[in-house]
Structures are given as C-alpha cells and as structure tokens.
C-alpha positions in Angstrom: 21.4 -15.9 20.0 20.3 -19.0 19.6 16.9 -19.9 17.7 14.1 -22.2 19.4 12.8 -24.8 17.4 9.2 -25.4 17.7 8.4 -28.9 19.2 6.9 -31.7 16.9 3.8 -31.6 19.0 3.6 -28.2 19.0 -0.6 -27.0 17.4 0.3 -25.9 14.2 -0.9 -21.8 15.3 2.5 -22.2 17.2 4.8 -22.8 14.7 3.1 -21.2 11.6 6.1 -18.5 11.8 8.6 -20.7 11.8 6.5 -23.0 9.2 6.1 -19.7 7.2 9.9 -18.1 7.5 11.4 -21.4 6.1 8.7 -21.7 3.5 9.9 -18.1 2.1 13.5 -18.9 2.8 13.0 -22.3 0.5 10.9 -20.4 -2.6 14.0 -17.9 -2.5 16.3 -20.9 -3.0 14.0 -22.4 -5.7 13.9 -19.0 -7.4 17.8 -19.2 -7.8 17.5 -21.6 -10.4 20.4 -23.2 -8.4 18.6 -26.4 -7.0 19.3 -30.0 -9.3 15.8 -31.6 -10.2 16.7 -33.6 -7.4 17.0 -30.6 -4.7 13.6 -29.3 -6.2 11.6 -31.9 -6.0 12.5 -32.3 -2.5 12.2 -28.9 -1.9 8.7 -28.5 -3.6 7.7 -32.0 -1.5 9.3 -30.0 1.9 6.9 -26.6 0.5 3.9 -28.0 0.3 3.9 -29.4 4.0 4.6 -26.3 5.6 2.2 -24.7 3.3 -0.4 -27.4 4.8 0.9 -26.7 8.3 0.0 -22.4 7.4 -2.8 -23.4 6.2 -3.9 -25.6 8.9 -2.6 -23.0 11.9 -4.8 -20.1 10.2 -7.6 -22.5 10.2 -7.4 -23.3 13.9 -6.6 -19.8 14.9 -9.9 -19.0 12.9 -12.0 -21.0 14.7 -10.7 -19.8 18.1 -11.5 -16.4 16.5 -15.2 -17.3 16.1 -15.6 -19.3 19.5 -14.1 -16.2 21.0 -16.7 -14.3 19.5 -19.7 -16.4 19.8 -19.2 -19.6 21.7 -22.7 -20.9 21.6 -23.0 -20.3 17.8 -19.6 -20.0 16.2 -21.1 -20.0 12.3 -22.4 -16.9 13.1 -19.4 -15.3 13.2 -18.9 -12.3 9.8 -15.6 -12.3 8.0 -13.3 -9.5 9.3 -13.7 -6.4 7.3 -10.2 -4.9 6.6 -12.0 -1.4 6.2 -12.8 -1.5 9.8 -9.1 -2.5 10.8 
C-alpha cells in the first residue's frame, strides 16, 4: 500500500501526523546511539522543523477550535478541561 506524501503547500494541521510519525521515527534513530555527529546534527536540524511544523498545526487547529466556539470573540474561549473529556 502505498503511502501519500503530504503536499509542500499542504497547512501544517494537515500534515502534523506525518510531521509527528517521522519526528518519533528520527528520535528512535538518535536514541540508537548509531548516528556519526554528522547524521545527528542533521538529524537534530531535520527535528526541530517538524517539531515547529507540530507546533504550528496545533496552534492553527486551536484557533479554529475557538472561532468554532465563539466567532465574534475567540479570546473568550476556556482551555479544554480533560476532566470533562
């Protein structure tokens, strides 16, 4: 079965899982202790993008959160309380 590749373009809320599954696949490589200095500075260069691009998709998907909620005043919007989930 073939994997789709997110497009370049793509809003970062659709590819945070990809962004995230090949973050966790590269700490598992750096945990090997396997990787040259070389290989881990690239690799840690390579992590800390997608870990902006995660960051930046849960910060979008956020916001649509509170727009959904409120659209005339999305600051209003509480946290989510994982008691009530």
């Amino acid at each position: 079965m073939a994997r789709k590749t997110p497009e370049k373009d793509a809003s970062p809320v659709a590819n945070f899982e990809h962004s995230l599954e090949e973050l966790e696949q590269l700490v598992e490589r750096m945990e090997t202790g396997e990787l040259s200095l070389e290989e881990s500075l690239a690799a840690y260069e390579r992590g800390v993008g997608l870990y902006r691009t995660c960051h930046q998709a849960l910060e979008e998907a956020e916001l649509r959160v509170r727009l959904l909620s409120d659209p005339q005043d999305p600051a209003s919007a509480e946290p989510f309380d994982e008691a009530d989930a």
